[in-house]
GUGULO-312555 format. One line per 2 residues: number of its first residue (from 1); for each residue x, y negated, z of C-alpha. Coordinates in nm, 2 decimals. Example, Ala and Ser with C-alpha at 12.3 -4.5 7.8 and 13.67 -1.06 7.14 Angstrom:
REM GUGULO-312555
1	1.23 0.45 0.78; 1.37 0.11 0.71
//
This chain:
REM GUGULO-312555
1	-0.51 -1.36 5.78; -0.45 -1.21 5.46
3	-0.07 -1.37 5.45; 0.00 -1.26 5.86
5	-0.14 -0.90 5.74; 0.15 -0.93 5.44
7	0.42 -1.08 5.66; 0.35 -0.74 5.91
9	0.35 -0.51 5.65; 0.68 -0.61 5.49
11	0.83 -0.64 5.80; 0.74 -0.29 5.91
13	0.82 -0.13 5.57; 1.18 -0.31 5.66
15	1.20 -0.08 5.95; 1.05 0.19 5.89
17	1.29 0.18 5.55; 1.28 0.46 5.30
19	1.46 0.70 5.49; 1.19 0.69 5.78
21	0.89 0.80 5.54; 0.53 0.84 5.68
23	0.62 1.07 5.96; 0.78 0.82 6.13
25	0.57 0.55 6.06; 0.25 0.75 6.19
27	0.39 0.84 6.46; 0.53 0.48 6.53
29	0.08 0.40 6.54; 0.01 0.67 6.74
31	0.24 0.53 7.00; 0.15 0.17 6.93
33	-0.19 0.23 6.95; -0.19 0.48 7.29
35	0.01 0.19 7.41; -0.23 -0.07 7.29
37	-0.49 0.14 7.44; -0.35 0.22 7.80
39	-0.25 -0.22 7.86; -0.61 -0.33 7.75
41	-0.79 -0.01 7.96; -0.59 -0.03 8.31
43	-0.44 -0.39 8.36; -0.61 -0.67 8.45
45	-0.48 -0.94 8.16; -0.76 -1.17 8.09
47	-0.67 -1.18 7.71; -0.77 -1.00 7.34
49	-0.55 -0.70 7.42; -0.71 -0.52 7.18
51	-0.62 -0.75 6.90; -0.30 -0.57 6.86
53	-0.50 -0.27 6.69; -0.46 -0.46 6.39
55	-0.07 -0.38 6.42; -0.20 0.00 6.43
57	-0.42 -0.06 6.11; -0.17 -0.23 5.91
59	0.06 0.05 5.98; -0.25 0.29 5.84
61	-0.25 0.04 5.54; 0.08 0.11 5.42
63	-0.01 0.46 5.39; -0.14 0.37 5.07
65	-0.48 0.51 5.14; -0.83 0.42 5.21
67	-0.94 0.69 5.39; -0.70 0.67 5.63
69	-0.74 0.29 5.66; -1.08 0.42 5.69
71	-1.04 0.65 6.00; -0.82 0.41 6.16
73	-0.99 0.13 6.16; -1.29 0.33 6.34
75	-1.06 0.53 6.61; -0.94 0.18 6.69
77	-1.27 0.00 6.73; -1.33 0.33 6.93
79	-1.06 0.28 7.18; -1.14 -0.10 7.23
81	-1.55 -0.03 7.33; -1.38 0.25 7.60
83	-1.14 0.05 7.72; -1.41 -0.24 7.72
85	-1.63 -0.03 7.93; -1.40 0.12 8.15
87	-1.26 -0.21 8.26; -1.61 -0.39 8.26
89	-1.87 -0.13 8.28; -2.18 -0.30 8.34
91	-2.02 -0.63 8.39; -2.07 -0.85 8.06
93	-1.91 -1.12 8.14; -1.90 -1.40 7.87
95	-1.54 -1.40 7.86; -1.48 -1.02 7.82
97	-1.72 -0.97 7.59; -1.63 -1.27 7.35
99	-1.24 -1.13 7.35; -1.43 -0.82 7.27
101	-1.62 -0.95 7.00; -1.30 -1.12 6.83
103	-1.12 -0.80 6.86; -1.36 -0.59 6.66
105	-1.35 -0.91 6.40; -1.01 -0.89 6.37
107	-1.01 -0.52 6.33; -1.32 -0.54 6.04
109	-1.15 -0.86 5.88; -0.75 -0.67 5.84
111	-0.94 -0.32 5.74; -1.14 -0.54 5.46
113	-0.84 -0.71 5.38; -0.61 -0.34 5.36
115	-0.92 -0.18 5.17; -0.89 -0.48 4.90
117	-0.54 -0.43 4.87; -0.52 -0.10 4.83
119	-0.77 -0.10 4.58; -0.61 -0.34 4.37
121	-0.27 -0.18 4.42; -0.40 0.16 4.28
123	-0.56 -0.07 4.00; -0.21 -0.22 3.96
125	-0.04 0.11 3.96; -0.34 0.26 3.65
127	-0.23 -0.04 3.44; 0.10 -0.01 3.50
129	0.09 0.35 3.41; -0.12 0.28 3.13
131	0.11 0.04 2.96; 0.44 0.25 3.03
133	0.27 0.52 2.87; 0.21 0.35 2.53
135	0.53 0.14 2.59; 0.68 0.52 2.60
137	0.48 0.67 2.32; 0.43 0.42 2.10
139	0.58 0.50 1.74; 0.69 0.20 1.68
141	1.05 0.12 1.87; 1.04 -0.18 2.12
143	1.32 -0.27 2.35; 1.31 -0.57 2.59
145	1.53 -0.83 2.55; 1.69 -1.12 2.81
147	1.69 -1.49 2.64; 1.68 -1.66 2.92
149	2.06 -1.77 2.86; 2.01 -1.83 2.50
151	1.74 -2.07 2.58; 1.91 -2.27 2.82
153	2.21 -2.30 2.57; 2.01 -2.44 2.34
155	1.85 -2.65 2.57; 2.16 -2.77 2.64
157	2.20 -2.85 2.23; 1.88 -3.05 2.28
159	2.03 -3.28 2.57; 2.39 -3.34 2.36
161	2.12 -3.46 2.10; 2.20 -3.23 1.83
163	1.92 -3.21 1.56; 2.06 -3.05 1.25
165	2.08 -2.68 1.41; 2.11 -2.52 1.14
167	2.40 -2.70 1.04; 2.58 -2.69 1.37
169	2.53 -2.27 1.34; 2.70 -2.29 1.05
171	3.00 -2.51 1.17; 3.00 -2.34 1.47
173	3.01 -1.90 1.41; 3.17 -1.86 1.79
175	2.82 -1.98 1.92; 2.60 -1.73 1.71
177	2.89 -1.47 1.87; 2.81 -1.59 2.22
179	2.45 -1.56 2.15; 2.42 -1.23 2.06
181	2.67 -1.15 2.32; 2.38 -1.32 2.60
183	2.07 -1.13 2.45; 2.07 -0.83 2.73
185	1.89 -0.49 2.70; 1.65 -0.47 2.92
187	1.43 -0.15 2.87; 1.38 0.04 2.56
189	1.12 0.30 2.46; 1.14 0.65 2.34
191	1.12 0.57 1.95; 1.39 0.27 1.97
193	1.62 0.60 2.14; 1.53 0.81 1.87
195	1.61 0.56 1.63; 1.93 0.44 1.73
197	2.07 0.78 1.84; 2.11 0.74 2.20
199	1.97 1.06 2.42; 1.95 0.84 2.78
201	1.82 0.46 2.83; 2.11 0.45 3.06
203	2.34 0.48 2.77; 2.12 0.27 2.49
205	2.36 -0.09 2.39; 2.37 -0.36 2.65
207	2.34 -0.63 2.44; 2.27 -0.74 2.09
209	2.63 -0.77 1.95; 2.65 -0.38 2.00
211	2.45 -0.34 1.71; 2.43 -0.65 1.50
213	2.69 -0.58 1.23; 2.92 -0.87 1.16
215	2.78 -0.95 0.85; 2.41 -1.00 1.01
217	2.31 -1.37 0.91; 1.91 -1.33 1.03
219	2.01 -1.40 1.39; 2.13 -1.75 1.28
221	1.79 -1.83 1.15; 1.64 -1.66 1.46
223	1.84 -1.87 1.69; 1.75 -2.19 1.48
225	1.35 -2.14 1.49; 1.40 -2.10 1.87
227	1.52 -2.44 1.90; 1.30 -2.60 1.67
229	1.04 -2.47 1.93; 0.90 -2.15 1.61
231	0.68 -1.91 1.86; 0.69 -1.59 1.60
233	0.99 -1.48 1.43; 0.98 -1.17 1.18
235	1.29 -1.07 0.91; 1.41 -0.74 0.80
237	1.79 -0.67 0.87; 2.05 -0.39 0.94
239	2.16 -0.24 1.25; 2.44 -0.01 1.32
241	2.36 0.33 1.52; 2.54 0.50 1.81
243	2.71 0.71 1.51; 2.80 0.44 1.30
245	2.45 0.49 1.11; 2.31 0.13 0.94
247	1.97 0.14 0.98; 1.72 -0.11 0.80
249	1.48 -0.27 0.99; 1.20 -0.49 1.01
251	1.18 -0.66 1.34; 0.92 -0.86 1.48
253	0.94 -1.09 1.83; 0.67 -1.34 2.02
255	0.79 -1.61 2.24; 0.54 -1.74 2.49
257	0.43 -2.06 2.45; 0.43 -2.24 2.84
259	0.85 -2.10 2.81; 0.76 -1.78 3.06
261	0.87 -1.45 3.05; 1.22 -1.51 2.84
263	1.39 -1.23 3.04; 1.11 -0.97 2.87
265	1.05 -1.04 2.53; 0.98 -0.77 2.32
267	1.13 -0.72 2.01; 0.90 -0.44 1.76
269	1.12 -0.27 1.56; 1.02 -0.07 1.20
271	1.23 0.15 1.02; 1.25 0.06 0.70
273	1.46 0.35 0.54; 1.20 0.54 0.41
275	1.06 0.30 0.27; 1.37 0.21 0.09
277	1.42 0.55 -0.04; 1.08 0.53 -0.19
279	1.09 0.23 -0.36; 1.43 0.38 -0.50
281	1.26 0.67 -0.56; 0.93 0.49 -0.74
283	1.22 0.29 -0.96; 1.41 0.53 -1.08
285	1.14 0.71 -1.15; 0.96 0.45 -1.34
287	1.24 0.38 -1.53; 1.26 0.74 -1.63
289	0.88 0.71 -1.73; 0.99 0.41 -1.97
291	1.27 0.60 -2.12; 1.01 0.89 -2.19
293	0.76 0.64 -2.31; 1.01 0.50 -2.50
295	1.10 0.87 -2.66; 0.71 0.92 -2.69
297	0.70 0.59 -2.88; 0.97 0.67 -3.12
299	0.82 0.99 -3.20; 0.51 0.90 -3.28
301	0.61 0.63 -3.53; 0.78 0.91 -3.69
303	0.52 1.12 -3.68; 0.29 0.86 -3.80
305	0.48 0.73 -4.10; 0.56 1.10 -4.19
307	0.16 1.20 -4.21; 0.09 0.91 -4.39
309	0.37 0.87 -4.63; 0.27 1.24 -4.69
311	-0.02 1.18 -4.92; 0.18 0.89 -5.17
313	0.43 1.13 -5.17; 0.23 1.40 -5.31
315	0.09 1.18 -5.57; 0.41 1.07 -5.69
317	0.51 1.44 -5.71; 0.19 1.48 -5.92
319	0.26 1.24 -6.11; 0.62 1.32 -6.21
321	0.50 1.71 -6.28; 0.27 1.58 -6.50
323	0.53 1.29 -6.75; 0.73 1.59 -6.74
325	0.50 1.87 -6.88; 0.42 1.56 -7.13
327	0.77 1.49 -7.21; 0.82 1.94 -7.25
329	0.53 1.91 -7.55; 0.63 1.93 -7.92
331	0.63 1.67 -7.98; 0.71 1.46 -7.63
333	0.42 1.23 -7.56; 0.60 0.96 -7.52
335	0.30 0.71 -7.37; 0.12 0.99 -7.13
337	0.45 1.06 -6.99; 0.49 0.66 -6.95
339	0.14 0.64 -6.84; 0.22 0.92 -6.55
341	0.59 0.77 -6.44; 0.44 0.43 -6.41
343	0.17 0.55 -6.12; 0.41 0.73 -6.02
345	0.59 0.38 -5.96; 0.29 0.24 -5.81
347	0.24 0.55 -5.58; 0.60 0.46 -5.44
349	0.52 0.12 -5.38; 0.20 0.23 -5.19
351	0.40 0.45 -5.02; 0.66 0.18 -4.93
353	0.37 -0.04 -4.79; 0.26 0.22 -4.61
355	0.59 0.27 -4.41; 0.59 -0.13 -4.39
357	0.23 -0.15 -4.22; 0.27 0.15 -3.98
359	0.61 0.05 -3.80; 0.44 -0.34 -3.78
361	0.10 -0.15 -3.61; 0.32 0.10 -3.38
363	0.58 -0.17 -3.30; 0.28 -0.44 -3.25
365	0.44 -0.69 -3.47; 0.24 -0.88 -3.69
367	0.11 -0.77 -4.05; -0.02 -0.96 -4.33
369	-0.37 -1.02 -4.31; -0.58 -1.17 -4.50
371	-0.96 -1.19 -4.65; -1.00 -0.80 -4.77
373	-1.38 -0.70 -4.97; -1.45 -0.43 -4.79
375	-1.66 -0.26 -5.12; -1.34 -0.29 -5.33
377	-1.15 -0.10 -5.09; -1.33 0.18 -5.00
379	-1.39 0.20 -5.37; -1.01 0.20 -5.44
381	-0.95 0.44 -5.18; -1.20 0.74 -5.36
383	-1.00 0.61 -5.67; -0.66 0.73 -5.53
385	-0.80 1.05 -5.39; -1.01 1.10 -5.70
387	-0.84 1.40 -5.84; -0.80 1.56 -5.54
389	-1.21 1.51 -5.47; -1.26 1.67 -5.81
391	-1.01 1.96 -5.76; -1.17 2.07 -5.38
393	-1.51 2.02 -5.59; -1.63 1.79 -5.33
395	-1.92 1.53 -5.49; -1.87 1.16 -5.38
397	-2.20 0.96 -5.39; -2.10 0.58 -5.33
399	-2.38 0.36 -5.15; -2.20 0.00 -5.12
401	-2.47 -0.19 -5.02; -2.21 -0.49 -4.88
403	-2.04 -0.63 -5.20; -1.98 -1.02 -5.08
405	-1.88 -0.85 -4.70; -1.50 -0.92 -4.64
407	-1.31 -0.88 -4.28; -0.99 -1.06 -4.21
409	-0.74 -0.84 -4.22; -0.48 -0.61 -4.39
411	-0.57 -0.42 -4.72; -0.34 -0.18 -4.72
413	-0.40 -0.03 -4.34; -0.76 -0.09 -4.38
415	-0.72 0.11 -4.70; -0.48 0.42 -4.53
417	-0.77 0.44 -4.27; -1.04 0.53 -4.52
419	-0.78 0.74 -4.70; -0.75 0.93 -4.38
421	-1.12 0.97 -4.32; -1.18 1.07 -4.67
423	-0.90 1.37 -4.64; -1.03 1.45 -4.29
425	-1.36 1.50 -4.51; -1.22 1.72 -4.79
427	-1.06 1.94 -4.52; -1.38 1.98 -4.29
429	-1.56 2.17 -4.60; -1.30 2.36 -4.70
431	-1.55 2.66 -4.59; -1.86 2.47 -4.71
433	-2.04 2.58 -5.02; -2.22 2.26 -5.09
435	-1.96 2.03 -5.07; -2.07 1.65 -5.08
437	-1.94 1.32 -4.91; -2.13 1.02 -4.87
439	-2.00 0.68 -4.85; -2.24 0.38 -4.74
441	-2.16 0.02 -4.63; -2.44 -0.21 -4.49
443	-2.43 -0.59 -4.37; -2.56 -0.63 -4.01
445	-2.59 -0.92 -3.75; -2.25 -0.77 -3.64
447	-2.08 -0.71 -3.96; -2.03 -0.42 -4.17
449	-2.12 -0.06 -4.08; -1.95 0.17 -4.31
451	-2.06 0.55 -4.26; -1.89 0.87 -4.42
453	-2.13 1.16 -4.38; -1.99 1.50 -4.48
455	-2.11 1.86 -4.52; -1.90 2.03 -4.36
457	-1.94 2.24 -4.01; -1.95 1.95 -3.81
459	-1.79 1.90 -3.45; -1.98 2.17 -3.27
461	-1.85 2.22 -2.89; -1.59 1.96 -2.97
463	-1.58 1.61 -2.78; -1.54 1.33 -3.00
465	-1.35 1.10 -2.82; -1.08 1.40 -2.78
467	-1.00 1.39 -3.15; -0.91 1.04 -3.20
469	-0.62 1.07 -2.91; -0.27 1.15 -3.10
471	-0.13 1.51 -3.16; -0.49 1.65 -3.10
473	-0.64 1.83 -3.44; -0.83 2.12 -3.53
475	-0.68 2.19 -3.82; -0.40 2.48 -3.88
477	-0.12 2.27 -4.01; -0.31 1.95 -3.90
479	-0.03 1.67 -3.66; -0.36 1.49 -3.51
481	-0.26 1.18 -3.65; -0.51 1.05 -3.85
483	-0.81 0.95 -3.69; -0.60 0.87 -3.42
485	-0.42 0.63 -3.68; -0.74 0.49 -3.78
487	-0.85 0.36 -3.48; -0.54 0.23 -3.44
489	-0.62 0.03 -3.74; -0.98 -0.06 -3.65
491	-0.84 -0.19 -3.29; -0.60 -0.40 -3.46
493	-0.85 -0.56 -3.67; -1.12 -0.58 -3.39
495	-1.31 -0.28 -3.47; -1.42 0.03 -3.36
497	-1.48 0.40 -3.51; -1.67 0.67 -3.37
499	-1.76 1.01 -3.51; -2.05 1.23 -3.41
501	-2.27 1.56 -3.60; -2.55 1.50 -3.86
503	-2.91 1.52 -3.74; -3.05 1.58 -4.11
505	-2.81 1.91 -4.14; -2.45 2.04 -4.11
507	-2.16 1.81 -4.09; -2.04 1.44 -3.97
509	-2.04 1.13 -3.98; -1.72 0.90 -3.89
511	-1.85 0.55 -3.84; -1.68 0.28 -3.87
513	-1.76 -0.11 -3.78; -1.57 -0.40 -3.85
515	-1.64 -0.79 -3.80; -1.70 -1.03 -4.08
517	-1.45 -1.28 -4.18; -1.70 -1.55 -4.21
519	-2.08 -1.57 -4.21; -2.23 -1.42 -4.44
521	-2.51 -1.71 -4.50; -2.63 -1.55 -4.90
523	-2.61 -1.17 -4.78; -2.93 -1.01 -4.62
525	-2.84 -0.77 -4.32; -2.99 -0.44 -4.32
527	-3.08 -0.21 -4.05; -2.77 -0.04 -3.93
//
């Protein structure tokens, strides 16, 4: 029933044709069914007359609504029980009433039918709306594309028993041509428009080889995982625009599996240009970051070997003022003024070392290391700086409670670091009438804890960790370079310093800690 009800309503949508519309086709029922209605009411046929309603509701059907199907369907059941009664009226004969009975079937079974159709129609129609719409909006561009020709080319490559592909693409460039050539257009969205420049879809390219630039080599591969029977193909290339634009892309396509659909498969389409520009963007930019790195680098080596060639510098200065004043005397003394040249010597050597170990830490090269007494040192370190203690009046009271501890590393930086703290010390109680500096080292389970406690005005509302970071100081004149140096120094040897204020009065305490070079089996640890 359901195929005669199609067969009727393609046939009278063929007549009525677009040009008729509804009006005609309503009134084409009306007429039917008056018709219908006057042969089954006053003639005496002895057949289902009324039957031919179903022409009337079909007619209704292609209306494209149920209510109408609706009130059709009951105007024509109407008219068949008054015809029915006019012609029988109290007569129910067996006959007359059966052809009654299968006309009022009919009529339920085509209304059922209409109803079902229609609904699923309107259904149809929602989806259909519902995927044009996000085919149309979608912000990625999509256009159709027609490989049905393509397939059966390759197909064809199949049957002639070809199995390199990839080899016969190659020999063969006219074929890729042809190819690209047979991909059609089909439909494109709103994005894919946008993208390539085109205002209408009537004017978007027909086919692919509007677009493809010569030089494209991706559709070779595409073409060569179609016929090694590849399902999902994704590659980034170039197209050219309607204004001569190229355009990268990253373009995505699914085949079907059962072979169906070739003449609409959907091609997603990315613009890849900003992405491009960013990278481009994030390169150059990173590269301008390592040339400023680079600069940053290069001036803090210089900055670094200037603050701590400073202080040998000073001493060989002190040293040469003072063989000179010896050498003005009358009479020259002739061994002082030795006595002062010669440190001065040694102070330049120092100084050379110095310059030596800095640009190997900065530049992360390796130094000379090797088994350094920790005691001896620090020890050496107040030695150099001894005369500048005594002139600042600052009192250094020594507690070396590690004299067997030795780390593994380099004297000389290890040295420079406690040189640095020990200045850092003199300069903190500048202001300071009591002016002392404590120096203690101690074996624990870890190593050696060495701890400079001065009485100065401590750090106050300043964070620690801020002044070990370079170019950060609180003094006048000050770079910011020397604690920063020193941990440095105690990172290179696998170390760490800290500094923090006194809890028994004013000042600090820099802390540093250090592993031992080997295990101290004769030494007793104390109690950090």
């Amino acid at each position: 029933m359901q195929s005669e009800t199609t067969n009727w309503m393609g046939r009278f949508k063929h007549r009525s044709g677009p040009a008729g519309g509804h009006r005609y086709r309503v009134a084409f029922g009306i007429a039917s069914g008056l018709t219908i209605f006057t042969i089954d009411t006053f003639t005496t046929l002895a057949s289902a007359v009324a039957v031919l309603y179903v022409l009337v509701i079909v007619l209704a059907g292609d209306l494209g609504s149920k209510r109408i199907i609706r009130a059709t369907s009951a105007v024509c059941a109407v008219l068949t029980l008054i015809s029915f009664a006019t012609s029988h009226g109290q007569d129910l004969e067996s006959q007359a009433t059966l052809r009654l009975l299968f006309s009022l079937a009919a009529n339920i079974v085509t209304t059922l039918l209409l109803l079902r159709r229609v609904g699923d129609e309107a259904a149809l129609k929602e989806s259909e709306h519902r995927y044009r719409t996000i085919f149309e909006t979608l912000a990625i561009a999509i256009w159709e594309n027609d490989f049905r020709v393509v397939k059966a080319e390759l197909d064809k490559l199949h049957e002639r028993g070809i199995i390199d592909i990839r080899q016969y693409l190659a020999d063969n460039p006219d074929f890729v041509i042809n190819m690209r050539q047979a991909v059609r257009i089909t439909d494109v969205n709103q994005t894919a428009l946008k993208l390539m420049g085109v205002p209408t879809k009537d004017g978007f390219f027909r086919t692919l080889d509007d677009f493809l630039p010569d030089t494209d080599g991706g559709f070779s591969h595409f073409l060569a995982g179609i016929f090694e029977g590849q399902t999902e193909f994704q590659s980034e290339t170039v197209v050219r625009s309607r204004d001569g634009r190229l355009i990268s892309i990253l373009v995505a396509l699914s085949f079907p599996r059962d072979g169906s659909g070739l003449d609409r498969i959907q091609a997603s389409v990315v613009d890849m240009t900003e992405r491009y520009q960013f990278q481009e963007a994030l390169e150059a930019s990173r590269q301008e970051l390592e040339q400023a790195s680079r600069a940053a680098m290069i001036g803090e080596i210089s900055a670094s070997i200037a603050h701590e060639v400073n202080q040998p510098l000073s001493a060989i200065m002190t040293f040469v003022q003072a063989g000179t004043r010896w050498l003005n005397r009358t009479p020259p003394d002739i061994d002082e003024a030795k006595a002062a040249l010669q440190d001065a010597v040694v102070a330049t050597e120092h100084a050379a070392q110095v310059v030596k170990r800095v640009r190997m830490l900065l530049g992360k090269s390796k130094s000379e290391t090797a088994e350094v007494t920790v005691d001896a040192a620090i020890a050496d370190a107040v030695q150099l700086k001894q005369k500048e203690l005594a002139a600042d009046g600052v009192q250094v009271s020594l507690s070396l409670m590690a004299p067997s501890g030795t780390v593994h590393g380099d004297r000389v930086l290890l040295q420079q670091a406690f040189l640095n703290i020990i200045i850092n010390a003199i300069h903190a109680m500048e202001t300071a009438e009591a002016r002392t500096l404590t120096i203690q080292s101690n074996l624990t389970d870890d190593g050696i804890v060495i701890r400079f406690i001065d009485s100065g005005a401590g750090l106050g509302a300043i964070a620690p960790e801020t002044l070990f970071k370079p170019f950060n100081t609180t003094k006048t004149n000050g770079m910011g370079l020397g604690l920063a140096m020193c941990r440095s120094i105690m990172m290179a040897h696998s170390g760490t310093i800290s500094i923090r204020d006194r809890t028994d009065g004013t000042g600090a305490i820099v802390e540093v800690r250090l592993p031992l070079a080997v295990d101290e089996e004769e030494a007793v640890p104390l109690t950090a």
